[in-house]
N, C-alpha and C positions, 0 to 999 in steps of 0.2 A: 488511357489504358495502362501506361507505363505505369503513373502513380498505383495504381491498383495493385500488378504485378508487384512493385516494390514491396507495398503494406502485405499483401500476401507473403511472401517473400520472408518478413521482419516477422508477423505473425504465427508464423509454422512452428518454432520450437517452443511455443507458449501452447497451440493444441495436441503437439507430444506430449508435454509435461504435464497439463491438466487432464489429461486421458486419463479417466480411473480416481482420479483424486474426490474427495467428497468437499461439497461447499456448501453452506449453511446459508442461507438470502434471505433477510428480515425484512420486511414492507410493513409499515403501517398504514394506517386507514388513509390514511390521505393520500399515499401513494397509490391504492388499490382504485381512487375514483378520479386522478389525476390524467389528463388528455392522452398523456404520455404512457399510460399504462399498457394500452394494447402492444406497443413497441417492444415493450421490458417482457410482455410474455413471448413476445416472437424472440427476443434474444435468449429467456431460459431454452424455449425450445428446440433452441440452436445449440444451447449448451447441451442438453440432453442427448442430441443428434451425435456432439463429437466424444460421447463417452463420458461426460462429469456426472459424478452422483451427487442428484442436489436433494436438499432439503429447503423447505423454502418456509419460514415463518411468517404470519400473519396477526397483523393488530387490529384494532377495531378502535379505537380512543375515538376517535370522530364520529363514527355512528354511533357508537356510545351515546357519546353525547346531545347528539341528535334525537337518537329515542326516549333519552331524559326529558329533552325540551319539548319533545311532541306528548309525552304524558304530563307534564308540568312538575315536575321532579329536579329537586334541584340535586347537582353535583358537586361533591364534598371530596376533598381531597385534604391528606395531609403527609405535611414533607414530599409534595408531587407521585404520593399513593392515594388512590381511589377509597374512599372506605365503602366497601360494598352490601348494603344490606338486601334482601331480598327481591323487593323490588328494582334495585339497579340491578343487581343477578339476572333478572329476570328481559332486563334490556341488556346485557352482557351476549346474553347467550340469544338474543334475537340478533345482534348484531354481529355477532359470531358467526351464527348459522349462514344470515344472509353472502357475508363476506367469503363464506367455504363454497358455497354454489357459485357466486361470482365468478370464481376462480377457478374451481374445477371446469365449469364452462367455456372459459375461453380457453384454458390447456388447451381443452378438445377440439378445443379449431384447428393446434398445429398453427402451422408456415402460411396463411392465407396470400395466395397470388405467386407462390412457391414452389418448385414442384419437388416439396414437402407438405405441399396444402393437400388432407388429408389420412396424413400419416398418424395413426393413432397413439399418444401419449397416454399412459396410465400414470394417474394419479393414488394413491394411499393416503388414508386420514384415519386415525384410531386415535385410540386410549394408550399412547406412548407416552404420556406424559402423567405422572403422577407428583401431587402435590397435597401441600398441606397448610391450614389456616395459619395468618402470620401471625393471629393472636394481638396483641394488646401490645401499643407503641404509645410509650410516651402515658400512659392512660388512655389513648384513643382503643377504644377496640372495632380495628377496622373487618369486622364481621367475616364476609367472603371473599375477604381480600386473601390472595395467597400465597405460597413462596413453592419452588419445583421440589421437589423432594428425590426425584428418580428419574430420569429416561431410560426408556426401553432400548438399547443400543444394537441387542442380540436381534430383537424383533425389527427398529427399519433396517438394521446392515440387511437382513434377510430380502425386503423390500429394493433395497436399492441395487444389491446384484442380479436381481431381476430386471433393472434397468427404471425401475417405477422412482416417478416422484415424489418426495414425503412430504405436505401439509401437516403443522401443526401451527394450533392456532393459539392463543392468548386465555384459553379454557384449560385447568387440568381436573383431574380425579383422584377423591381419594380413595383408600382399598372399602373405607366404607362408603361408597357410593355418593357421598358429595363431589361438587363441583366448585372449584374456585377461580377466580380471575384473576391470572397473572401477568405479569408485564413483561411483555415480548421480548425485551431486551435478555429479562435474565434467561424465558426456554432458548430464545438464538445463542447465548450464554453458551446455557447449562448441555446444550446440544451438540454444539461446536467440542463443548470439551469430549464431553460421552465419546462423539464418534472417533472422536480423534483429528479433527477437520484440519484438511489442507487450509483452509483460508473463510471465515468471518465476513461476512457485504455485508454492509447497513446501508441500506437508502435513506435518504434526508430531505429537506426541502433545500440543501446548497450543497454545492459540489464537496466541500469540506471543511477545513480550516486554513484562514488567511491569516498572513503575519499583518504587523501593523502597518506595511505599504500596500495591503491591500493585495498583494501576491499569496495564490494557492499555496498550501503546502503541501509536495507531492510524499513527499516521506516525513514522517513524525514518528521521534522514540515514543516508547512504550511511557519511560519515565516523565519526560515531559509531556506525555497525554494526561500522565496522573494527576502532573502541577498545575497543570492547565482546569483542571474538573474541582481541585479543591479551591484553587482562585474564583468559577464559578460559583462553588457551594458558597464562599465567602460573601460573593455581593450577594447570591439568592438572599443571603440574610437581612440583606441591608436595603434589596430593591425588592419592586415590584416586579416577581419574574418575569421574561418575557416568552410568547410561544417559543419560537427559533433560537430562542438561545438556552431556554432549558431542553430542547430538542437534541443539541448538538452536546450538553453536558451527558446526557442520558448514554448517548450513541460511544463518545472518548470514554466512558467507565465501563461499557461492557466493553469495547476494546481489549484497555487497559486489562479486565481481568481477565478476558480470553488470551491475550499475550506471555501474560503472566503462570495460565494454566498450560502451558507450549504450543497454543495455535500460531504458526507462525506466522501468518499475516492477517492483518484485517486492515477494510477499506471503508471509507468513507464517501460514497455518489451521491449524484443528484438522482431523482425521480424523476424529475422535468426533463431531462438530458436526453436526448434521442441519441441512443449509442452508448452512454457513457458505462455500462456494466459492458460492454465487447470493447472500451475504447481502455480501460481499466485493465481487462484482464488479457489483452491481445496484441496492447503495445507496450513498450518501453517505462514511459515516460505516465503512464496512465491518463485518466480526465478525472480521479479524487486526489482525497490524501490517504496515503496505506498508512495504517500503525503497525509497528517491528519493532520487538524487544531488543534487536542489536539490527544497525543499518546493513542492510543487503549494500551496501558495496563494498568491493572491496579492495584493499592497497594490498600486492604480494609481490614477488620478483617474479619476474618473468620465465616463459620456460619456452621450448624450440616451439611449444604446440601456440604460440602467442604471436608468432612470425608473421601470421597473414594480416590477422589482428592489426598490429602495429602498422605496418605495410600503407593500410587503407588509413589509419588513422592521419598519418603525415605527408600524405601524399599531396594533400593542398598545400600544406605549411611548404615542402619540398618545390611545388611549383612555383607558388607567391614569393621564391627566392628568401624565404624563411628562415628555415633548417637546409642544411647541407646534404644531397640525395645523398641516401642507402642504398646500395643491392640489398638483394633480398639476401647474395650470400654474404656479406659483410654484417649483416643486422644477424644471420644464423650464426655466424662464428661469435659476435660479442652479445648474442639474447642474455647471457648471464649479469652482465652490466646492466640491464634495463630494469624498471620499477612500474608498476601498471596498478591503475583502477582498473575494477572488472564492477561491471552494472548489469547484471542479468546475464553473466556469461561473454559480455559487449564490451571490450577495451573502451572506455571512453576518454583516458588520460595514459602517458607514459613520461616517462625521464631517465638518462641515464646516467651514470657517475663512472669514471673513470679516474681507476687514484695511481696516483704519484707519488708511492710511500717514501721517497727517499729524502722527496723534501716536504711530506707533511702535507700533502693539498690532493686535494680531490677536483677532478672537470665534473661540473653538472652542464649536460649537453641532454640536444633532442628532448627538448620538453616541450609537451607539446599536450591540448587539451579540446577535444570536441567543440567544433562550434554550436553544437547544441546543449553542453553541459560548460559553457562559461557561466562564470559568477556567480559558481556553487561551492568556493574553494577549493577547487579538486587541485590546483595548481599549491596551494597551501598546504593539502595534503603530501602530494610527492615530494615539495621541498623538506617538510619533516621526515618524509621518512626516508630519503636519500641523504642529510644529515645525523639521524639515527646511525644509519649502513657508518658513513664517513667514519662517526667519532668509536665503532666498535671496529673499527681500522685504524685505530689511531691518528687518522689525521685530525688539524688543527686548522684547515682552510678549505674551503669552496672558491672554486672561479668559475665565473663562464662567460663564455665570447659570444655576442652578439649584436646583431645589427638594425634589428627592429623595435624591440622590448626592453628597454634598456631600464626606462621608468618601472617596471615590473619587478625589475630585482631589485633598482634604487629602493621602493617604497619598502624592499623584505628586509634590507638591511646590508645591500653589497653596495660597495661604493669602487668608484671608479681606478684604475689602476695603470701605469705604464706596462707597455710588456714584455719590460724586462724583468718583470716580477712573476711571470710565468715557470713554469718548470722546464728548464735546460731541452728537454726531449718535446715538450709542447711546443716549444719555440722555434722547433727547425719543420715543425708540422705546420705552421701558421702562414694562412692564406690571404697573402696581402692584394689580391686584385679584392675578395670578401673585403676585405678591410673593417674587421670586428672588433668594439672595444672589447674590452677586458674589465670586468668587474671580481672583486673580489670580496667575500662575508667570512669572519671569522667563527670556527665553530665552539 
């Protein structure tokens, strides 16, 4: 019960902030027949419930291909676009069809075993989307293959203050009455931009992107999403593509140009994940990787409104005989000395500096860094930029006294020091039952 309370708790300024906001959510075919799908519609309609205006994109590539193989029609793709003649059009737009009934069907359940079960969701699908033939690539002329030429922005904003859900699918139109088959990626794109969207979901078959130990990446720049997709396109040339890895190139480039057009975030989930779009958008620390054109944390000084913040932050380090206890009013009278990570509004890191300008030296004391956000350099973080602070004070030294992490500073570049090399007014403050060495880095 408590754990619950807690997560409830953690999760509440996340369904303030997304109240009202509009979110873009792409699925492709595989997600839509995937075991896990019924969950993902109970989580949209849970978003819907607390206010999000969503829009929700839809692919078909799998049954696509499907109803090729069932007419015996083979599937011709170039540069991983479809080239669509007629008859693939014609299994396009079955497999389109099929996938919009799908789905407006199960909206219509609601919360089942809920009591939200029963609550009627509306769903919206039109002609929002206007496009036009990509024409002739390379000499291929990829027929009814197409590119977005327009969204209707006036017409679902209309839609979505009414509180309706907006489908659109992988199908656009053109004013002349053709049909073309576009790739999801670019309407969840072209869409995200139009509305102006809070935040970009792309579902995947993996949680997101792993560095090379094999560890998630919960936040990824914008720019190295980019380096990352051209390093892809690089070996696409050279290998035989693979599904899940041209999957995951597809997903970092609409990212990337979403980011780039000022959506400020986009996310990278699993389909398979039971949870992971509420564990995403509800906690912290999320269950993908977000792409953000400049990292949501952030290093600032600190200010009185930071006080509690902090408080809770050190209050283990303070017990574990760590750090030296603060009153809350001692930490109120010197908050302007302190330096803070802020992660979603969440101190997750702090440090302070205390300078000594007569003799050039600066105390970095009370450093201190979440034991859920070690081994993210956050402690590398505040050491620069409490060095920054020092040398536009002209000092010329950092010290700090400590009695647990001594190896911490060794490795940044302080080395050990008698303390009589302290500053005169630190020296008659120094607590010999602590019995702290003294390290010293030059700036």
């Amino acid at each position: 019960m408590q754990q619950y309370v807690n997560w409830f708790r953690q999760s509440s300024p996340y369904i303030n902030a997304h109240r009202g906001k509009t979110f873009v959510l792409m699925l492709g075919g595989d997600a839509v027949v995937d075991a896990n799908f019924a969950n993902i519609v109970h989580d949209i309609v849970l978003l819907n419930s607390l206010g999000v205006r969503l829009v929700l994109v839809y692919g078909s590539r799998l049954q696509i291909e499907q109803r090729l193989a069932e007419r015996g029609l083979q599937s011709r793709l170039h540069h991983d676009m479809r080239i669509t003649d007629s008859e693939t059009l014609d299994c396009v737009i079955d497999a389109c069809g099929y996938q919009r009934c799908l789905i407006e069907a199960r909206l219509s359940m609601g919360l089942a075993n809920t009591p939200m079960h029963g609550a009627r969701i509306r769903v919206c699908s039109g002609n929002f989307v206007t496009a036009r033939p990509y024409g002739i690539h390379e000499g291929v002329d990829l027929m009814h293959t197409g590119e977005v030429r327009r969204v209707d922005k006036t017409a679902i904003a209309r839609h979505l203050d009414q509180g309706e859900i907006i489908l659109l699918s992988n199908i656009g139109y053109s004013p002349t009455g053709e049909m073309f088959n576009l790739a999801i990626e670019e309407v969840a794109t072209e869409a995200a931009k139009a509305l102006g969207a809070e935040k970009l979901i792309l579902f995947g078959s993996t949680k997101g992107v792993f560095d090379s130990s094999g560890e998630l990446r919960s936040e990824l720049l914008a720019r190295t999403a980019e380096r990352m997709v051209k390093q892809y396109l690089s070996r696409m040339e050279s290998e035989a593509p693979d599904q899940e890895y041209t999957e995951l190139s597809r997903q970092l480039d609409a990212a990337v140009t979403a980011c780039n057009h000022g959506i400020p975030r986009c996310h990278l989930i699993s389909y398979q994940e039971n949870g992971a779009l509420l564990s995403e958008l509800f906690t912290r620390d999320g269950a993908g990787t977000m792409v953000v054109r400049e990292s949501y944390e952030q290093v600032r000084q600190a200010s009185i409104e930071d006080v509690g913040g902090i408080l809770e932050l050190i209050a283990p380090l303070e017990q574990a005989g760590i750090l030296v206890r603060r009153s809350r009013e001692l930490l109120e009278a010197e908050i302007e000395q302190f330096t803070i990570v802020e992660r979603d509004g969440a101190i997750i890191a702090c440090a302070a500096l205390y300078p000594f300008i007569d003799e050039g030296m600066g105390e970095l004391a009370c450093v201190a860094v979440s034991n859920l956000y070690r081994g993210g350099e956050r402690g590398e973080m505040l050491l620069s930029a409490i060095a920054e602070v020092a040398r536009e004070m002209g000092l010329s030294q950092l010290f700090v006294l400590t009695t647990r992490t001594a190896h911490w500073f060794v490795e940044r570049g302080f080395v050990e020091a008698p303390l009589e090399q302290l500053p005169g007014k630190r020296k008659e403050l120094y607590n010999y039952q602590r019995n702290s060495k003294v390290f010293i880095k030059p700036l």
